[in-house]
MITOR-153607 format. One record per residue: residue in one letter; x negated, y, z of N, C-alpha, C in turn. Coordinates in nm, 2 decimals. Layout:
# MITOR-153607
[A [X Y Z] [X Y Z] [X Y Z]],
...
This chain:
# MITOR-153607
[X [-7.54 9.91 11.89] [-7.58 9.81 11.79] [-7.72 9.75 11.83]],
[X [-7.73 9.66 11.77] [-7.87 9.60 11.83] [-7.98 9.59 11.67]],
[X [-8.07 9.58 11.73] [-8.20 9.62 11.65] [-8.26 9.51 11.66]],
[X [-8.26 9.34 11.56] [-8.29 9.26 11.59] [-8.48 9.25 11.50]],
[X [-8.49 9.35 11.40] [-8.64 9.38 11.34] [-8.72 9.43 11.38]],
[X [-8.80 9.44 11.35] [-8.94 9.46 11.43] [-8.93 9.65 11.43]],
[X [-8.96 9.67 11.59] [-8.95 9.80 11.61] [-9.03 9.91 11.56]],
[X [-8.92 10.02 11.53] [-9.02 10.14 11.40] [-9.14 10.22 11.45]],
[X [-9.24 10.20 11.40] [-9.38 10.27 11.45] [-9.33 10.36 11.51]],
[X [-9.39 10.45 11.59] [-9.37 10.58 11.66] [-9.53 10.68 11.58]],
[X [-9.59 10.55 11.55] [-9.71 10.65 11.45] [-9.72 10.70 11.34]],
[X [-9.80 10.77 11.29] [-9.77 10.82 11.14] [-9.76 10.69 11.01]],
[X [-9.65 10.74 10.95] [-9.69 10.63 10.85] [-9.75 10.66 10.69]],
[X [-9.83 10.62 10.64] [-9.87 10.63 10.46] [-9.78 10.54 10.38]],
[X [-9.76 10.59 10.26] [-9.69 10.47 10.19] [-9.78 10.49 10.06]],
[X [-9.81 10.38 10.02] [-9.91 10.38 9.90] [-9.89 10.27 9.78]],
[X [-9.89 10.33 9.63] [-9.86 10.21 9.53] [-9.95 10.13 9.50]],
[X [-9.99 10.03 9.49] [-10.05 9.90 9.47] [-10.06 9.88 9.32]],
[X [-10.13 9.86 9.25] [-10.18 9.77 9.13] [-10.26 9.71 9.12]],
[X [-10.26 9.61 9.03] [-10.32 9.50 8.99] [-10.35 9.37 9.08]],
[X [-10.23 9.37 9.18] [-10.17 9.23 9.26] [-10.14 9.12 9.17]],
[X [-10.17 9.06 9.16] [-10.13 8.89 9.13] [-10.06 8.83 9.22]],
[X [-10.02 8.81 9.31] [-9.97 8.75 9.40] [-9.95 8.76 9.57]],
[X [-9.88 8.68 9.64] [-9.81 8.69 9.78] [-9.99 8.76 9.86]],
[X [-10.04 8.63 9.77] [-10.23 8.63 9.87] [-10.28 8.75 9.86]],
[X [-10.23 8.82 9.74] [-10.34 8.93 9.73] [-10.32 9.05 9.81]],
[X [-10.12 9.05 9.85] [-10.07 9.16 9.97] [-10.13 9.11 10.09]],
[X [-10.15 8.95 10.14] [-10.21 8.93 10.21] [-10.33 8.95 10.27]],
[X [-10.41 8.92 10.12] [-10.54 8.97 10.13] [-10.59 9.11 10.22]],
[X [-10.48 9.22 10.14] [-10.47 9.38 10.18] [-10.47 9.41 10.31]],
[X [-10.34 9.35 10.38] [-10.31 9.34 10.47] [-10.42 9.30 10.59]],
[X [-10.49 9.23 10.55] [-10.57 9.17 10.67] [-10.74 9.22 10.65]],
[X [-10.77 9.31 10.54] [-10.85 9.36 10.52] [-10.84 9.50 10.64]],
[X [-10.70 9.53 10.58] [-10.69 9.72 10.64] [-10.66 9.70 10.78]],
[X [-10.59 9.58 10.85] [-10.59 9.60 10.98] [-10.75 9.59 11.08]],
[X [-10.81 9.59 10.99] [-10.99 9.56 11.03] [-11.04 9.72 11.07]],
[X [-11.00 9.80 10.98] [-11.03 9.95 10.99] [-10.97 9.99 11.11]],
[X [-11.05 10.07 11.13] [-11.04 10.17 11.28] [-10.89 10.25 11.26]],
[X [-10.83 10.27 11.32] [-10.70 10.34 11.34] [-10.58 10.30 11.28]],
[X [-10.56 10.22 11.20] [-10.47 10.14 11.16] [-10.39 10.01 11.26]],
[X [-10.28 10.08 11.27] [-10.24 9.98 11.38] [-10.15 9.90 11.27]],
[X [-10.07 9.93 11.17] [-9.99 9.80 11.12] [-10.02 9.83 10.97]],
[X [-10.04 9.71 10.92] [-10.07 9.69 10.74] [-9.96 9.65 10.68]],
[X [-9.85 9.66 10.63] [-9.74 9.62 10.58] [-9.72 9.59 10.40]],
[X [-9.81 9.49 10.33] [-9.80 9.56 10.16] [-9.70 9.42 10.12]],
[X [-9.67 9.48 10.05] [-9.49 9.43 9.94] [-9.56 9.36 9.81]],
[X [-9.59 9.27 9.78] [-9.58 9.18 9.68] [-9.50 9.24 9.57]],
[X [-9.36 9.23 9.59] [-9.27 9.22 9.48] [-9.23 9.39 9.48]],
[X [-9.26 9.46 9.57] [-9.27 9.61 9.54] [-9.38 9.71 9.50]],
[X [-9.49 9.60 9.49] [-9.61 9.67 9.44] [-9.65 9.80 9.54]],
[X [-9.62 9.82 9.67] [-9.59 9.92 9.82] [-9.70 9.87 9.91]],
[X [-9.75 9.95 10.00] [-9.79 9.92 10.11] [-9.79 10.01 10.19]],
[X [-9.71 10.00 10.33] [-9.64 10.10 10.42] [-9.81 10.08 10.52]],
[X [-9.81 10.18 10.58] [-9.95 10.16 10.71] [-9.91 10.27 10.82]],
[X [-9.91 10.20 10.91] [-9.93 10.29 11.00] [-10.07 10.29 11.06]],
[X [-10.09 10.46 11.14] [-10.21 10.47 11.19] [-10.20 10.55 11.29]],
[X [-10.38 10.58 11.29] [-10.39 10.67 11.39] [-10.49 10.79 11.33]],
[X [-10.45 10.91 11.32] [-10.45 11.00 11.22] [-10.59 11.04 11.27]],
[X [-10.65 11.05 11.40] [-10.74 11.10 11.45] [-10.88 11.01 11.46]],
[X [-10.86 10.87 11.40] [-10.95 10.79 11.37] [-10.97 10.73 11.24]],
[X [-10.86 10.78 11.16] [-10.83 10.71 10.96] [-10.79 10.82 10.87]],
[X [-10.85 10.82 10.80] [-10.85 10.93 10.69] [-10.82 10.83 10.59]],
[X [-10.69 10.86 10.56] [-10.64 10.79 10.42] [-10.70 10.79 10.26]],
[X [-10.79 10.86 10.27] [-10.89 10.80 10.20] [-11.00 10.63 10.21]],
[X [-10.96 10.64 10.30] [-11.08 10.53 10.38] [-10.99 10.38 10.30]],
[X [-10.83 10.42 10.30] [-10.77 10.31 10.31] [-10.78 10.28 10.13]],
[X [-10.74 10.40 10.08] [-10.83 10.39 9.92] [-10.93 10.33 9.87]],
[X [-11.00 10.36 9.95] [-11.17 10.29 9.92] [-11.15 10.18 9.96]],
[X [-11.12 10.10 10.07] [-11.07 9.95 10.15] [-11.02 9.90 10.00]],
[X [-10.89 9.91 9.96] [-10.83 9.87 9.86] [-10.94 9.86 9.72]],
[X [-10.97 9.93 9.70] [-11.09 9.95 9.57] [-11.20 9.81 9.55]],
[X [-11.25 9.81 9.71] [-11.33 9.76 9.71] [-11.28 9.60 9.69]],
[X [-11.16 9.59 9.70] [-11.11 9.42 9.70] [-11.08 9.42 9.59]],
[X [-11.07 9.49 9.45] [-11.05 9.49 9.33] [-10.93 9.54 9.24]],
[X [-10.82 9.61 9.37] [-10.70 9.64 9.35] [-10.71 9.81 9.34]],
[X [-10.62 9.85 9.29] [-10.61 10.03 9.24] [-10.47 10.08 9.33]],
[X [-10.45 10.15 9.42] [-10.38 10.26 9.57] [-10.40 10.38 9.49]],
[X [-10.27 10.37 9.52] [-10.25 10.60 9.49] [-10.16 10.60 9.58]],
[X [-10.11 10.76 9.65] [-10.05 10.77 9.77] [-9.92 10.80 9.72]],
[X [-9.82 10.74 9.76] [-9.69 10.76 9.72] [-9.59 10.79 9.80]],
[X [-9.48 10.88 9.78] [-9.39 10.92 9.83] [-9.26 10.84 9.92]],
């Protein structure tokens, strides 16, 4: 079969819940905030699932880091299953 989507990290991934989004801009916003941090190779946050998938690099990002990132733009992350 062929695999026409973007290929699955081989790095660790976080998955984290989102609140207080308003809109497409503000996953946007996230998104291009956390790819700025050290060890984060992909930012992935979901609008309409209130989610944001991240991969990283465990040995440079402490998922806390990405909490605080999030905080500081005015939005509220808890770590989700």
């Amino acid at each position: 079969m062929f695999n026409f989507g973007k290929p699955k990290s081989t790095h660790p991934q976080l998955r984290y819940k989102i609140d207080k989004m308003h809109c497409v801009s503000c996953a946007a916003n996230i998104d291009l905030t956390l790819e700025d941090l050290p060890g984060v190779i992909d930012a992935n946050t979901n609008y309409a699932t209130s989610t944001l998938v991240l991969s990283y690099d465990p040995e440079k990002l402490d998922p806390n880091q990405v909490i605080n990132a999030i905080k500081e733009l005015g939005y509220l992350a808890t770590v989700s299953n």
